[in-house]
N, C-alpha and C positions, 0 to 999 in steps of 0.2 A: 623206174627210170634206168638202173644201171644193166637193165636187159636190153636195153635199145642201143645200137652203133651210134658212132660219133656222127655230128652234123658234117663235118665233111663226108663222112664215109655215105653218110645217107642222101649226099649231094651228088657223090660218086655215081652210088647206087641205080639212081633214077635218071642219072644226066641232065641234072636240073639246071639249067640255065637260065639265069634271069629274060623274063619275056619285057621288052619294052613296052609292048604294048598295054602291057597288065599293071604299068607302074612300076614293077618288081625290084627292088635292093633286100638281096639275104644277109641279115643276121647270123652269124657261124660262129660269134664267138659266146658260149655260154656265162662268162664272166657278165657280160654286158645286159644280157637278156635277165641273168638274177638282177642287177642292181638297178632293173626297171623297175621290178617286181618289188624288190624291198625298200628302195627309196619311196612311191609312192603309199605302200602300205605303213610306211614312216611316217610321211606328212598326212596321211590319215590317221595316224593314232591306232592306226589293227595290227595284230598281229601274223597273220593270217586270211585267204578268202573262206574258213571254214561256214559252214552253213549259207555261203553266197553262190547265186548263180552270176557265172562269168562267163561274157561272150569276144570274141578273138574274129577278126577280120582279115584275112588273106596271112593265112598261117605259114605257107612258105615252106620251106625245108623243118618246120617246128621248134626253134630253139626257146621263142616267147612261149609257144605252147607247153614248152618241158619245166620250163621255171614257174607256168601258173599253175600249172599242175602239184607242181613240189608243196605249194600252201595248201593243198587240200579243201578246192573250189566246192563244192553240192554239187556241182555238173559244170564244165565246160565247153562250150557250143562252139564251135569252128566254122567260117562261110568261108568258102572258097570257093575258085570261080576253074581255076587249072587244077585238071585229072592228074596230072603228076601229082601233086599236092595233097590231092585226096587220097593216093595211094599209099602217101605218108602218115596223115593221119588215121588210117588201118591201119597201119602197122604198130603207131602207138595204142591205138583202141585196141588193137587184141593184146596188151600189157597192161591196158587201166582199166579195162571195160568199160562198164557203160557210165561210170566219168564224165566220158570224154562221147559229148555229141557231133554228127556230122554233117555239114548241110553244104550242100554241093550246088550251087547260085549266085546270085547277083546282089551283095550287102544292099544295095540302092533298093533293090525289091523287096527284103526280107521286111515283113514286119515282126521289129519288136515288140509291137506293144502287146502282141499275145502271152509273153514270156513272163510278166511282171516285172516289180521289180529287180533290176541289175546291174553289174556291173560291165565294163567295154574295155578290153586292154588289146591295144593294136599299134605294132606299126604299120600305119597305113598306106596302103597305094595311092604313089602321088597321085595321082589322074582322079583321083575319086576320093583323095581327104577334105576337101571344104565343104561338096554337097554331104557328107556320109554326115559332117559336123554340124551342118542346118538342121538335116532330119534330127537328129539325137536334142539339139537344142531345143527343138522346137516341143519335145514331149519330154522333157529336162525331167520330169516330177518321176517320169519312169525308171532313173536311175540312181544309184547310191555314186556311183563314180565314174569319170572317164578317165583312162588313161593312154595319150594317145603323143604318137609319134609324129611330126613332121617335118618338112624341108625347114631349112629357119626360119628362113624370109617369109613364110605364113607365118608358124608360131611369133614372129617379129608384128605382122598384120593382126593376129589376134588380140594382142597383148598390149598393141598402141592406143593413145590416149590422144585425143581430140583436139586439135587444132597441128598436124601432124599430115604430110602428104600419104603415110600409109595408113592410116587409118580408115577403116573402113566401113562396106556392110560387116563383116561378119565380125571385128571389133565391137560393135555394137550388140546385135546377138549375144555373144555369150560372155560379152561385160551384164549385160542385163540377165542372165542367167545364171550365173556360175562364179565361186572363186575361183581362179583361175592361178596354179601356181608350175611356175620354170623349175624342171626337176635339174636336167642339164642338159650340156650341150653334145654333140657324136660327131667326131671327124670322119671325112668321107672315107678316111682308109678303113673304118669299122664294116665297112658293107664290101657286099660281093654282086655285080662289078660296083668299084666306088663312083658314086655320082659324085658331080662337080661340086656340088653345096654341100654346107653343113645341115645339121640333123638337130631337133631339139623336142625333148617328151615333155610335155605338159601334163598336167593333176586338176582338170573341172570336178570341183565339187557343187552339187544345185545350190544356190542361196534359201536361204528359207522364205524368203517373202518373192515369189515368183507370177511372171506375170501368166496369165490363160494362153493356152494354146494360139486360141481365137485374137488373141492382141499381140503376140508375138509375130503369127502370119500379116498382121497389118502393121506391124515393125519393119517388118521386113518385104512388104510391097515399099513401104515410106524408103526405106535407106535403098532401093531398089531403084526406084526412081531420081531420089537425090545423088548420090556417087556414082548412079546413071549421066549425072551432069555435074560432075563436083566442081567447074569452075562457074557455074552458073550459080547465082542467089538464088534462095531457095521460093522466093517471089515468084522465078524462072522455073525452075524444075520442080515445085509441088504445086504447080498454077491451075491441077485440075482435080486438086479437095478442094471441093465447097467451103465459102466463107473463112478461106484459107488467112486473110486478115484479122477477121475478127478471132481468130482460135488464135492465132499467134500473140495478139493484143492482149489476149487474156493467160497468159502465160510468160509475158515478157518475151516473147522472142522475136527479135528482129527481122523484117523479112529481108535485110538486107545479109542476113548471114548466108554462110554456104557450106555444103554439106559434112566438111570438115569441123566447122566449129561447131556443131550442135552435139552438146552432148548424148551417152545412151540415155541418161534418163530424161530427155527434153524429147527425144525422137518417142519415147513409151508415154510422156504427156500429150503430145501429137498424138498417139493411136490409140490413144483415150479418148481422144473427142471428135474424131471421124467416124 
């Protein structure tokens, strides 16, 4: 690592400019991108990614990728979508070799599940952190960890609790998947250019008792439909499950609720009986 120029300089270098279109906020200060790194391998209890594979979502100028590297990953896989970017990460793969993998695409397209088990450590592109965090959910058993960056106001929607106007689908999702824990929070001055919001990394670990692929997809039709109408009872917005009364009857759930007050695990008894 101490052969590679500074993150400014490597900013300098390639005239990397944040693209709006790509989502993009750099990271430049190395202080911040370590204490992703070691805060969460903290509340995991590792010391280390040694013998884990790790994958990295819109690497950017590289400063998340120089700090997961420092723990000495089995390989660390890169998607990125901007050529500039990629030309970065050659320039670190000819210092680590083959480390450090490169995939040059669209995260939304890649499939992980060829990879096995892994781990994910991203600050992500706004524009594309909720779906990137449906997929990952949805195959939950595929990883040992997420660790992932977002605007607050999602990580706020994740993290809410039910009877709550932001609570939502994907509150749901990955309360039924994952412990979910608040590393901390990132002032906008941390990035380059600063966005308006703040910033917060979260730590999904899988729960052990997890639901099938196959019923989490029917979770997530169910909260798709309901906070598709969240003022509506859910009498109103799930009116077209069969025997949508008698399954509620048999679970105590009112069909006068609405999509706010049902809890995750009422919404995963629903998609048990449809």
């Amino acid at each position: 690592m101490e052969k590679l120029p500074s993150l400014k300089d490597t900013v300098a270098k390639y005239e990397l400019l944040a693209k709006k279109a790509l989502g993009q906020n750099f990271l430049l200060d190395m202080n911040i991108t370590d204490k992703i790194i070691r805060t969460s391998l903290e509340a995991q209890n590792k010391p280390d990614f040694s013998g884990e594979y790790v994958f990295e979502v819109g690497p950017g100028p590289g400063g998340l990728t120089r700090a997961i590297l420092k723990t000495n990953p089995q390989q660390l896989t890169v998607i990125e979508m901007d050529s500039r970017c990629i030309q970065i990460m050659q320039d670190i793969k000819n210092v680590v070799g083959k480390q450090l993998q490169i995939v040059e695409g669209d995260a939304l397209k890649y499939d992980f599940k060829q990879d096995g088990v892994k781990n994910i450590v991203s600050n992500l592109p706004y524009n594309i952190s909720v779906p990137l965090l449906l997929k990952w959910l949805t195959d939950i058993k595929q990883y040992n960890s997420l660790t992932l960056m977002f605007q607050k106001e999602v990580a706020d929607r994740i993290t809410a609790e039910p009877n709550n106007k932001i609570y939502g689908r994907i509150s749901v999702m990955a309360q039924l998947t994952c412990k979910i824990k608040v590393l901390f929070n990132l002032n906008p001055n941390c990035f380059v250019p600063a966005p308006k919001i703040w910033s917060t990394v979260l730590l999904f670990q899988p729960l052990k008792e997890i639901p099938s692929p196959e019923i989490l997809r029917k979770v997530e039709k169910l909260t798709e439909s309901a906070f598709g109408q969240r003022r509506k009872m859910i009498r109103q917005s799930l009116k077209n499950i069969p025997n949508l009364e008698e399954i509620c009857a048999g679970i105590n759930l009112p069909l006068t609720a609405r999509a706010e007050n049902l809890t995750p695990e009422q919404y995963l008894a629903l998609a048990l009986r449809i």
